[in-house]
C-alpha positions as CSV (number, residue, x, y, z in Angstrom):
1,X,13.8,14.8,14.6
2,X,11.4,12.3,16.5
3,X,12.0,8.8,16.8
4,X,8.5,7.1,16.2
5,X,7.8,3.9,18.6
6,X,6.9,2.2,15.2
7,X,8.3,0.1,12.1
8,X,7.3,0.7,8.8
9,X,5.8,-1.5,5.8
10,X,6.8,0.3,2.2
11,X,4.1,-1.5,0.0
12,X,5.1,-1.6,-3.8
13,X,3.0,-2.9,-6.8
14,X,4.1,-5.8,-9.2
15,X,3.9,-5.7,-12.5
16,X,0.8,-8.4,-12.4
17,X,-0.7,-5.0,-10.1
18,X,-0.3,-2.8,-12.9
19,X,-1.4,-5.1,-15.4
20,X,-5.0,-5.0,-13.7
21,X,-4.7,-1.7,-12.9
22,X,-4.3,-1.3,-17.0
23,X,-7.1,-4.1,-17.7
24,X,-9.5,-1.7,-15.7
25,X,-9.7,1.0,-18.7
26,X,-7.9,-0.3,-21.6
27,X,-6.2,1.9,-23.5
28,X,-3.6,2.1,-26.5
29,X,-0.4,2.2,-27.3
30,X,1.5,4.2,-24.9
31,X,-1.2,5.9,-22.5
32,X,-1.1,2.1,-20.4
33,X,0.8,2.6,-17.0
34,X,3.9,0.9,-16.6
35,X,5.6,-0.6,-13.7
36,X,8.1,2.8,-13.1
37,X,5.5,4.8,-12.9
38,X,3.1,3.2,-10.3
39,X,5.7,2.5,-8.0
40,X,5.9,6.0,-7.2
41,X,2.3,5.4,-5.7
42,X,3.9,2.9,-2.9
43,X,2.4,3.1,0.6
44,X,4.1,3.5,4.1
45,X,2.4,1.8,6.9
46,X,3.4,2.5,10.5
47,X,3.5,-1.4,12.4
48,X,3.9,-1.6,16.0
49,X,7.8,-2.4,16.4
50,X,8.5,-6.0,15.0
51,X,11.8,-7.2,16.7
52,X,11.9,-10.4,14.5
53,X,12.0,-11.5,11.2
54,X,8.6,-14.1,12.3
55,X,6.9,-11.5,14.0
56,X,6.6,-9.0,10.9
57,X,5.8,-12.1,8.9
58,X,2.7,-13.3,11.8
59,X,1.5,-9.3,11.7
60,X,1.7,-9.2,7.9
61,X,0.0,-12.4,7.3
62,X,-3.1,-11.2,9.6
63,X,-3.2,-7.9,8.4
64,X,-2.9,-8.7,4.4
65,X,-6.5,-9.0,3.3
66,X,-6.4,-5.4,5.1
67,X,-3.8,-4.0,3.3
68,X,-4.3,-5.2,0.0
69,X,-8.2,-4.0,0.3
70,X,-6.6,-0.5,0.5
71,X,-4.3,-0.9,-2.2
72,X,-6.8,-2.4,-4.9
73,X,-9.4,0.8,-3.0
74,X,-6.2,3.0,-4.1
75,X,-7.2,2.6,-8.1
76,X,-10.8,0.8,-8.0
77,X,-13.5,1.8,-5.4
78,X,-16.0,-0.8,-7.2
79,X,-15.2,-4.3,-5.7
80,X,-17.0,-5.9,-8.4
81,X,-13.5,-4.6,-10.6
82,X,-11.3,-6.4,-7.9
83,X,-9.9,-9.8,-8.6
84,X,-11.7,-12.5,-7.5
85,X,-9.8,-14.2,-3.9
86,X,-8.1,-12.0,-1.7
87,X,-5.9,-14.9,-0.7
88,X,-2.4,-14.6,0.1
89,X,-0.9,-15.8,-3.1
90,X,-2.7,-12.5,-4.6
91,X,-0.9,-10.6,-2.1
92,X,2.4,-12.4,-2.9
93,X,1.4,-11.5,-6.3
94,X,0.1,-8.2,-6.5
95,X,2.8,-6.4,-3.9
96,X,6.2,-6.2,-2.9
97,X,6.5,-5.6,1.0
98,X,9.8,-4.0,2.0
99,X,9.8,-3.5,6.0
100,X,11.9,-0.6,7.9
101,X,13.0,-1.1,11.8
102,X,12.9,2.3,12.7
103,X,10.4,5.2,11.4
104,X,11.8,9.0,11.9
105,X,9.8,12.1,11.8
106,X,11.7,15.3,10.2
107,X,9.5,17.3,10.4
108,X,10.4,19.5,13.6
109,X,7.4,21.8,13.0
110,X,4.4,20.2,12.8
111,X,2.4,18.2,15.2
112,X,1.9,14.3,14.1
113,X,-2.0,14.0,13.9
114,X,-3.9,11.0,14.0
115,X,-7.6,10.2,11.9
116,X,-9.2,7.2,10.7
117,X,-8.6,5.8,6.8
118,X,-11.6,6.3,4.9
119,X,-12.8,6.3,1.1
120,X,-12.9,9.7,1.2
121,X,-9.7,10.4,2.5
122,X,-8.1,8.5,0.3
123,X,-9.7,10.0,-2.8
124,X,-8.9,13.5,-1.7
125,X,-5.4,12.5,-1.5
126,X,-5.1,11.5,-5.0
127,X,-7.1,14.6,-6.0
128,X,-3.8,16.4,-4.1
């Protein structure tokens, strides 16, 4: 095990989330995604340490526009499709932030490697 020098962000949908997510293709019935099942699609974010509770609050309020661009990118490349303000009330709104002190890495074996977030490799990750 490795001790990381980071925290963590867990970012969740809401259910307002996966009601867009739905309005984006409507479809009927049962085939419309519900709450359980997009919340297996949460993302981990490695933050520099935050010590204090205003600290993770002053990093997550300048980093939300940020954050929430890559979440809305996670289902909907076309920005036209997003909601209209990126504000923080949409953030409030559209994800549920749950923030870990202390980020561990089990896996003895392989190296951790670094690389820019792109489009792409987000798309080939949900190809995976």
């Amino acid at each position: 095990m490795k001790l990381l020098n980071r925290s963590a962000l867990s970012v969740r949908p809401t259910q307002p989330f996966v009601d867009w997510i739905n309005a984006l293709e409507p479809t009927m019935g049962d085939d419309d995604l519900t709450l359980d099942d997009v919340e297996h699609e949460s993302t981990i974010y490695l933050i520099p340490e935050m010590d204090t509770p205003e600290a993770l609050e002053t990093f997550i309020r300048d980093r939300y526009v940020e954050i929430l661009e890559t979440e809305l990118r996670a289902w909907e490349e076309d920005e036209r499709q997003w909601p209209g303000k990126l504000d923080w009330a949409l953030f409030q709104e559209f994800v549920r932030v749950e923030h870990s002190y202390l980020a561990i890495d089990l896996d003895d074996e392989t190296a951790l490697e670094i690389s820019e977030v792109d489009d792409a490799l987000l798309l080939d990750s949900e190809q995976d």
